[in-house]
Residue, then its C-alpha position, 0 to 999 in steps of 0.5 A: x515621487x521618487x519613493x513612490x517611482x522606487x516602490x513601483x520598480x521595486x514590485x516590477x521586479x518581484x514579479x519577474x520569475x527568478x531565473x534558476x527556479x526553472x532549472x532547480x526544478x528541472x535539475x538531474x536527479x538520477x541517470x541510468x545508463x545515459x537516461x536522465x532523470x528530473x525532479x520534474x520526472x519524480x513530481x510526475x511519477x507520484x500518481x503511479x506511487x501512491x504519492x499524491x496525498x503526501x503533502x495533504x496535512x502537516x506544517x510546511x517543515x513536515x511537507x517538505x520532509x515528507x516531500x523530500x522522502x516520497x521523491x527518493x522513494x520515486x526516484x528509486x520506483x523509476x530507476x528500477x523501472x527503466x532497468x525492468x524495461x531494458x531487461x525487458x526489451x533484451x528478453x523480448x518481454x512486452x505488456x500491453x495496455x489490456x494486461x494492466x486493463x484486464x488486473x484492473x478490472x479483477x481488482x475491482x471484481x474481487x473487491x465487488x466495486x465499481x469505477x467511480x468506487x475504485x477510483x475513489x479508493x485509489x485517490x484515498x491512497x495516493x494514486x490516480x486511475x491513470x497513474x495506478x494502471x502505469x503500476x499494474x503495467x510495471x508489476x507485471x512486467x517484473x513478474x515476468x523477469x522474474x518468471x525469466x531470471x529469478x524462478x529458475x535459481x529457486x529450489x523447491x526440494x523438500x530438504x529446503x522446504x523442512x529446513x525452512x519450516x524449522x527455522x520459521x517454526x513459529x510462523x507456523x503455530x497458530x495462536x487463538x485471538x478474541x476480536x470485538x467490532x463496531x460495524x456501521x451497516x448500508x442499505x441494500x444497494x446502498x448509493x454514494x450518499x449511505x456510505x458518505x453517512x456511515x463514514x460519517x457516523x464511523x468517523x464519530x465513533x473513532x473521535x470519541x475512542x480518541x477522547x477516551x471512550x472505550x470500545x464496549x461503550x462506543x459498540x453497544x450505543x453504535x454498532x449495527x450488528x445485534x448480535x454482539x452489540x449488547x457485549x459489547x461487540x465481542x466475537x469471541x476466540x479465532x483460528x486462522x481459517x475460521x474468520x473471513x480472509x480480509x478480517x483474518x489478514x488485518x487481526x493476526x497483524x494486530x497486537x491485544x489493545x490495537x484498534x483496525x483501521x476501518x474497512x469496508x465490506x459489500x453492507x458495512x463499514x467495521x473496525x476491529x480490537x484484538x482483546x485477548x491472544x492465547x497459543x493454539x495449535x502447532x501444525x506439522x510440516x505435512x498439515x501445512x506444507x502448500x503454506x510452507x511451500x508459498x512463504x519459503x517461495x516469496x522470500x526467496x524470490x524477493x531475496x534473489x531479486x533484490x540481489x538481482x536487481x543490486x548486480x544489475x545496477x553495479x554492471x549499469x551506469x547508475x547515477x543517484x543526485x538526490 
């Protein structure tokens, strides 16, 4: 009787919640001026990040890693955020809900996709509609601070403009690549159940190309473009501006052998494999100087605000616990 009274008191009290497990999860990991910030703010945050899917795969030593990691990346997005909004407040800068309403809507035009399609895509990326709105709400309030603050220090003399051609002057030397794909086509007007199919099937092939199956196999047995299919899915050599800018952004990162991760167009899903690489052609500052013009700007931008934003929080009250 007494070991049985023992063992009920025993479970009593393992369902008693432990006293600080409230306030570690609640503790201050951050303050900007005064403003605290809590692990249960980071928690929260994670859907305007990209952060929702962090914990998904893996042993719980490599969740809590990932965990750990995605937490200091968030806690750094909101003490950037909380300066942006008070920067924003002294300068009179307001973004309303329809701004961020208005990008979402372009983004899903531009991508010719609809809601239940976006909102897929964002959950495969980490983010909720509601969170990904709360991002697009934040970006465009740091382009207009740096529209403010930032563009006005920038000079776009042509001097600089030279200066900066010479010394990225590879940047600017377009080399050839030849790309093989596999491509898995939907019907016209195809419904949800078409894509989950060629996912299906895209996600077979890849599985195969893990376990040793080689490109050209995999795009003659499987790959819906006749075409090149029987070449095994070779496209032959391309130029920048010669190929479709989605393809061309995700090739000219690629390295010979690298297989693409599998995107998706308005009829099919494709992967891509850079084969071959050969130098091409070396284009002169007047040829691409709009290029020139768009590279030296974004860098510089990125340089003046990230100091911008280091002056900022050394003038600031800015408190890092995590």
């Amino acid at each position: 009787m007494i070991k049985r009274i023992s063992l009920v008191i025993f479970i009593f009290f393992l369902l008693i919640p432990f006293p600080s497990s409230a306030k570690v999860f609640d503790r201050v990991v951050g303050v900007v001026d005064g403003e605290v910030i809590t692990l249960a703010d980071l928690d929260e945050a994670m859907p305007q990040y990209g952060m929702v899917n962090i914990l998904d795969a893996g042993n719980p030593l490599d969740k809590e890693m990932r965990l750990n990691q995605a937490r200091k990346a968030v806690l750094q997005s909101l003490i950037e955020e909380k300066m942006l909004q008070k920067t924003a407040n002294r300068l009179g800068i307001k973004v309303g809900t329809e701004e961020a309403d208005n990008a979402f809507a372009k983004m899903k035009e531009d991508g010719k996709i609809d809601d239940a399609q976006a909102e897929k895509e964002l959950i495969r990326q980490g983010f909720s509609v509601e969170g990904y709105r709360h991002f697009l709400t934040v970006q465009i309030r740091r382009a207009r601070i740096i529209e403010s603050l930032i563009k006005p220090n920038i000079s776009m003399a042509e001097e600089k403009l030279r200066e900066y051609y010479q010394a990225n002057i590879n940047k600017y030397q377009s080399p050839e690549l030849r790309v093989s794909q596999i491509v898995i086509q939907v019907p016209p007007e195809p419904q949800a159940k078409d894509w989950e199919a060629a996912k299906k099937k895209m996600d077979m092939v890849l599985e195969n190309l893990k376990k040793g199956a080689t490109f050209e196999e995999m795009a003659r047995q499987y790959s819906d473009d006749s075409t090149s299919a029987s070449s095994g899915g070779d496209l032959g050599f391309f130029a920048k501006g010669e190929i479709m800018p989605l393809l061309e952004a995700v090739v000219f990162n690629m390295n010979v052998g690298e297989i693409s991760e599998t995107l998706q167009s308005a009829q099919a899903l494709h992967i891509f494999k850079v084969t071959d690489k050969r130098e091409g052609t070396l284009y002169s500052f007047d040829e691409i100087k709009e290029r020139v013009m768009a590279d030296y700007y974004r860098e510089e931008v990125t340089k003046h605000y990230i100091k911008w934003l280091d002056d900022l929080k050394a003038r600031s009250n800015v408190e890092v616990k995590l």
